[in-house]
Backbone as numpy.savetxt, mean C-alpha at the origin, in Angstrom:
# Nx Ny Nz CAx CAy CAz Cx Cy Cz
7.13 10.11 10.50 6.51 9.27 9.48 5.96 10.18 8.39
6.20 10.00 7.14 5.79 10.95 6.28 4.75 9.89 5.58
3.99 10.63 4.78 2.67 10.41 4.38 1.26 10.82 4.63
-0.07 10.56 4.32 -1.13 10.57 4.54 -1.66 10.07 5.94
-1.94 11.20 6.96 -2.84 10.31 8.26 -3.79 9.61 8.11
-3.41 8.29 8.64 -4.76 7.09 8.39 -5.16 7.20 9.74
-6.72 7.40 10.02 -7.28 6.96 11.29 -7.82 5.73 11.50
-7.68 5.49 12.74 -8.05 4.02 13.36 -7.39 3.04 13.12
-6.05 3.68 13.25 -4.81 1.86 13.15 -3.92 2.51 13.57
-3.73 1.68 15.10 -2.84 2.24 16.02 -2.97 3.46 16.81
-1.95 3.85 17.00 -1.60 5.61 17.50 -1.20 6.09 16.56
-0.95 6.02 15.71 -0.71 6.98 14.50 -0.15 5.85 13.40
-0.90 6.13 11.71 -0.47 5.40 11.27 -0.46 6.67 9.66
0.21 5.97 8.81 0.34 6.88 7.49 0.31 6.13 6.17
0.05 6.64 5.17 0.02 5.91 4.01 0.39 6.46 2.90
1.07 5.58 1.82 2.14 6.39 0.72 1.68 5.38 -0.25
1.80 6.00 -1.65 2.03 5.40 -2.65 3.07 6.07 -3.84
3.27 5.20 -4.66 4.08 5.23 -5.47 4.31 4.26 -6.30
4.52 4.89 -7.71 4.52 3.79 -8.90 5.73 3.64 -9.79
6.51 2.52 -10.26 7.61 2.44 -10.38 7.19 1.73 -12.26
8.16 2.13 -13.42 7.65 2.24 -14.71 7.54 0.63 -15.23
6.95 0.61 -16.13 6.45 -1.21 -15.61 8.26 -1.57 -16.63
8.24 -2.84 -17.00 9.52 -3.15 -17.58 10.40 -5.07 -17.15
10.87 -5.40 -17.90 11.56 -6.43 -17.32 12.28 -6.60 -16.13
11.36 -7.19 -14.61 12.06 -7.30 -13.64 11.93 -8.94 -13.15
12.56 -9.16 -12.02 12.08 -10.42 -11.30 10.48 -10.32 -10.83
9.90 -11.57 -10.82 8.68 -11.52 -10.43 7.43 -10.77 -10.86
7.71 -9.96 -11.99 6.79 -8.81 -12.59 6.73 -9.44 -14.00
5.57 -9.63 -14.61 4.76 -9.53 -15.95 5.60 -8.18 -16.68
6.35 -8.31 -18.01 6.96 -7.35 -18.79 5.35 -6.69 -19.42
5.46 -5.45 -19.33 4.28 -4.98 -20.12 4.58 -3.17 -19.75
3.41 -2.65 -20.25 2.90 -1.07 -19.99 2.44 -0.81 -18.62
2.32 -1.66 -18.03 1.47 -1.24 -16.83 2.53 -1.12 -15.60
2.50 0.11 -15.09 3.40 0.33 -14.53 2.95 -0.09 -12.96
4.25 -0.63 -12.19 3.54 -1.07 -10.70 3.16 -0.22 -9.87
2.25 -0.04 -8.87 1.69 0.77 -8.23 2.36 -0.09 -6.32
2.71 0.90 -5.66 3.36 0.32 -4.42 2.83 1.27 -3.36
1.82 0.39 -2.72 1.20 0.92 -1.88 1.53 0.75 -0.37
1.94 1.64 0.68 2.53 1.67 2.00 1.50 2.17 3.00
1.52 1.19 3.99 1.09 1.90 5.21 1.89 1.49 6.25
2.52 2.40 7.08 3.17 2.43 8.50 2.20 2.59 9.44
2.55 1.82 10.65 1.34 2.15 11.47 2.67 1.91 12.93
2.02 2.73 14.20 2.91 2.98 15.03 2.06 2.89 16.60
2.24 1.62 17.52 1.51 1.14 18.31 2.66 1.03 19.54
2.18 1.80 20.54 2.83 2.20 21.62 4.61 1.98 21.22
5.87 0.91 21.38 6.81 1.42 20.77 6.99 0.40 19.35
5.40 -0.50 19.48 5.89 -1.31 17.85 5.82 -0.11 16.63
6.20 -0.49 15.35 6.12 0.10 14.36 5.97 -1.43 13.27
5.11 -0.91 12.58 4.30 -2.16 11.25 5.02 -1.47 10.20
5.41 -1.89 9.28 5.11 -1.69 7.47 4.31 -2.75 6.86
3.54 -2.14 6.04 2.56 -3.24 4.93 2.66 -2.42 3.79
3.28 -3.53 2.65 3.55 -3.06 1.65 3.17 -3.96 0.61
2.11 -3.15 0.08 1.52 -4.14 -1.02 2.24 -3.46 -2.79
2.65 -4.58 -3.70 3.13 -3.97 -5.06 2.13 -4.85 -5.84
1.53 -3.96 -6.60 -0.01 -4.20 -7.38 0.04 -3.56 -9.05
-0.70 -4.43 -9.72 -0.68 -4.11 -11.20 -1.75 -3.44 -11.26
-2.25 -1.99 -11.49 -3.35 -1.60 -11.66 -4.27 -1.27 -13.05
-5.09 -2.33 -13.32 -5.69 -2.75 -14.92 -6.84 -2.15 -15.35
-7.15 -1.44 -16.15 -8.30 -0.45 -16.38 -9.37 -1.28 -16.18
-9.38 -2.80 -16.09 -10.66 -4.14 -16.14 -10.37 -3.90 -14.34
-9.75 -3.78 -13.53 -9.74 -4.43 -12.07 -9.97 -3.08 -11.32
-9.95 -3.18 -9.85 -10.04 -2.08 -9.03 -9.07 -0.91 -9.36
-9.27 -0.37 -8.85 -8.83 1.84 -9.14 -7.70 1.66 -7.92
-7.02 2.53 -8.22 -5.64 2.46 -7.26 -6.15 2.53 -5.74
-7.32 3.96 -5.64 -8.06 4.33 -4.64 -8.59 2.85 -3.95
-9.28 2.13 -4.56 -10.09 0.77 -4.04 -9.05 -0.04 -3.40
-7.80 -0.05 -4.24 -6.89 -0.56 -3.43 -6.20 -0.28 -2.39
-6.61 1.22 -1.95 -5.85 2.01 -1.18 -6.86 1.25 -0.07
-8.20 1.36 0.14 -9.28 1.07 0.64 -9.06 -0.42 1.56
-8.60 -0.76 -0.04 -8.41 -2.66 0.52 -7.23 -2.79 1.37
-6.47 -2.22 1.57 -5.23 -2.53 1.96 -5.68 -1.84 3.44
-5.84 -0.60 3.56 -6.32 0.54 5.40 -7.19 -0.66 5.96
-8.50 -1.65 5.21 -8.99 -1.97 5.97 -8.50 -3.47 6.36
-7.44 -3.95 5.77 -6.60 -5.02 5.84 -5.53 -5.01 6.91
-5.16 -3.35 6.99 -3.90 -3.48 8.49 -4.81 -3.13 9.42
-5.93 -2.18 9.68 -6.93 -2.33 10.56 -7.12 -3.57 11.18
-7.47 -4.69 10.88 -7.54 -5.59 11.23 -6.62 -6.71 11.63
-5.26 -6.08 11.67 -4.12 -6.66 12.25 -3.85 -6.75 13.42
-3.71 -7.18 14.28 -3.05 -6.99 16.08 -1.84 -7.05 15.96
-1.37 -6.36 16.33 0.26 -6.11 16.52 0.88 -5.30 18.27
């Protein structure tokens, strides 16, 4: 699993981001703001999770970080 070690979700879990250039797609607002795609894998005896959140990040709304925040303590609280 490549990424960032997240503790306390699962037996081992990781987290990635990445931002893709904003632009005319399906389901996406055309503008400057480029999407931000935030991943966490998490890996529980032989399950394996993905949670994948794709987020507009707006100088008025939360910081990529806050979202990073919102999301660890969102699969935390998953049973799988």
């Amino acid at each position: 699993m490549r990424g960032e070690p997240v503790q306390g979700i699962g037996d081992r879990a990781t987290f990635s981001m990445s931002t893709e250039p904003a632009g005319p797609k399906s389901l996406r607002p055309a503008g400057d703001v480029p999407v931000t795609i935030l991943s966490v894998q998490a890996v529980r005896g032989q399950n394996l999770a993905t949670f994948v959140a794709q987020v507009l990040i707006s100088p008025s709304g939360p910081s990529a970080g806050q979202t990073k925040d919102q999301l660890i303590s969102l699969v935390r609280g998953v049973n799988f």
